[in-house]
C-alpha positions in Angstrom: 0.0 0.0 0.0 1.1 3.4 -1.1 1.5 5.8 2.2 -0.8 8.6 2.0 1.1 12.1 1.3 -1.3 14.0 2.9 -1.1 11.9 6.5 2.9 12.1 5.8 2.8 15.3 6.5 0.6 15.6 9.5 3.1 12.8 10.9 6.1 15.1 10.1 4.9 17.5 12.5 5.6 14.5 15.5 9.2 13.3 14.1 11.0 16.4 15.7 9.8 15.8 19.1 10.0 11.9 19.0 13.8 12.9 17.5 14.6 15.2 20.8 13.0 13.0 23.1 15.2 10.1 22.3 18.6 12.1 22.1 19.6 12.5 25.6 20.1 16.0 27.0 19.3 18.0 24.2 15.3 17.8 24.3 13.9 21.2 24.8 11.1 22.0 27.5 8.5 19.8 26.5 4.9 19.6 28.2 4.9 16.3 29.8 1.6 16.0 27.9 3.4 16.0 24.2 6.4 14.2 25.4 3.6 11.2 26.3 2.5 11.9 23.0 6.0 11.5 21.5 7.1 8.6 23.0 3.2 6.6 22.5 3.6 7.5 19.1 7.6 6.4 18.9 6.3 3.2 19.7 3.9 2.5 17.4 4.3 0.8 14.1 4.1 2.8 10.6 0.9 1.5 9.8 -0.6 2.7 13.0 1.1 5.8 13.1 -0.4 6.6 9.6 -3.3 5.7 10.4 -3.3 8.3 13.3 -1.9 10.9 10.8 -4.4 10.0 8.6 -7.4 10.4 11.5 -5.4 13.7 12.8 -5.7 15.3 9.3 -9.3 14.4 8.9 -10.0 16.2 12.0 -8.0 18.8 12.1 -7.2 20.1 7.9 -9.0 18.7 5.9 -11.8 21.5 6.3 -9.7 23.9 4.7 -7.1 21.9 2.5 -9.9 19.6 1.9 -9.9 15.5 2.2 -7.6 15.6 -1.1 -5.7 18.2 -0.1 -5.8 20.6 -2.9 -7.2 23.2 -1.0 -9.3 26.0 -1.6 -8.2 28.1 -4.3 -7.3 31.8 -3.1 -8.1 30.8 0.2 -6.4 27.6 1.5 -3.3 26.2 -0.4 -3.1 23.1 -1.4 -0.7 20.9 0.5 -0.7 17.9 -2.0 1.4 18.3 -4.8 3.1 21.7 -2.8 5.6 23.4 -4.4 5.9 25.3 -1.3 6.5 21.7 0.8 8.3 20.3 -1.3 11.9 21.1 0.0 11.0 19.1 2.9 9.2 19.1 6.0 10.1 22.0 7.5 7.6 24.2 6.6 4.9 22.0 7.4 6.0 21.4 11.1 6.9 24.7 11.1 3.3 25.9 10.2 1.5 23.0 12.8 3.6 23.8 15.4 3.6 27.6 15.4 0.7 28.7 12.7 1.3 30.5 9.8 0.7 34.0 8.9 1.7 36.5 6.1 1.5 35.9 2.5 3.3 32.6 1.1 3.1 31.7 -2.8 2.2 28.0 -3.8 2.3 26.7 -6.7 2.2 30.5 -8.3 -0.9 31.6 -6.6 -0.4 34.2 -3.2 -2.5 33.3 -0.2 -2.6 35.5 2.8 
């Protein structure tokens, strides 16, 4: 089964924290809560952590970047197929863990 792009990228936003919390000494203050999070989801396999991702999305983006996510044109940008995402995840954790505000351009079209 081909992973789903869309829950790859709500996953992304959890890899940093799992990543701290297993290097010794360098994790930054974490609410106990998240860390929990981190670790539950650490060990999990990649078919149920996709499956969360997948459930997360649903929930939480997919009423703006839709189900497919392409978005809404002019309003929400599309997130599959994202020129904007596609030099890796940063941007995408970025914009889950600290919002996003201020014009960006994806895939030639301004949102704001």
């Amino acid at each position: 089964m081909k992973p789903n792009p869309l829950a790859v990228i709500a996953l992304a936003a959890a890899l940093p924290l799992v990543a701290c919390a297993k290097e010794e000494g360098t994790a930054p203050p974490v609410d106990t809560a998240v860390a929990g999070h981190a670790a539950e989801a650490a060990a999990r396999s990649m078919e149920e952590r996709m499956e969360t991702g997948m459930g997360l999305y649903a929930a939480q983006c997919s009423a703006c970047h839709q189900a497919n996510g392409q978005g809404l044109a002019g309003a929400f940008p599309p997130l599959a197929e994202s020129d904007y995402l596609a030099p890796g995840p940063g941007p995408a954790i970025d914009a889950v863990l600290n919002g996003l505000s201020g014009k960006i351009t994806v895939n030639g079209t301004d949102y704001n």
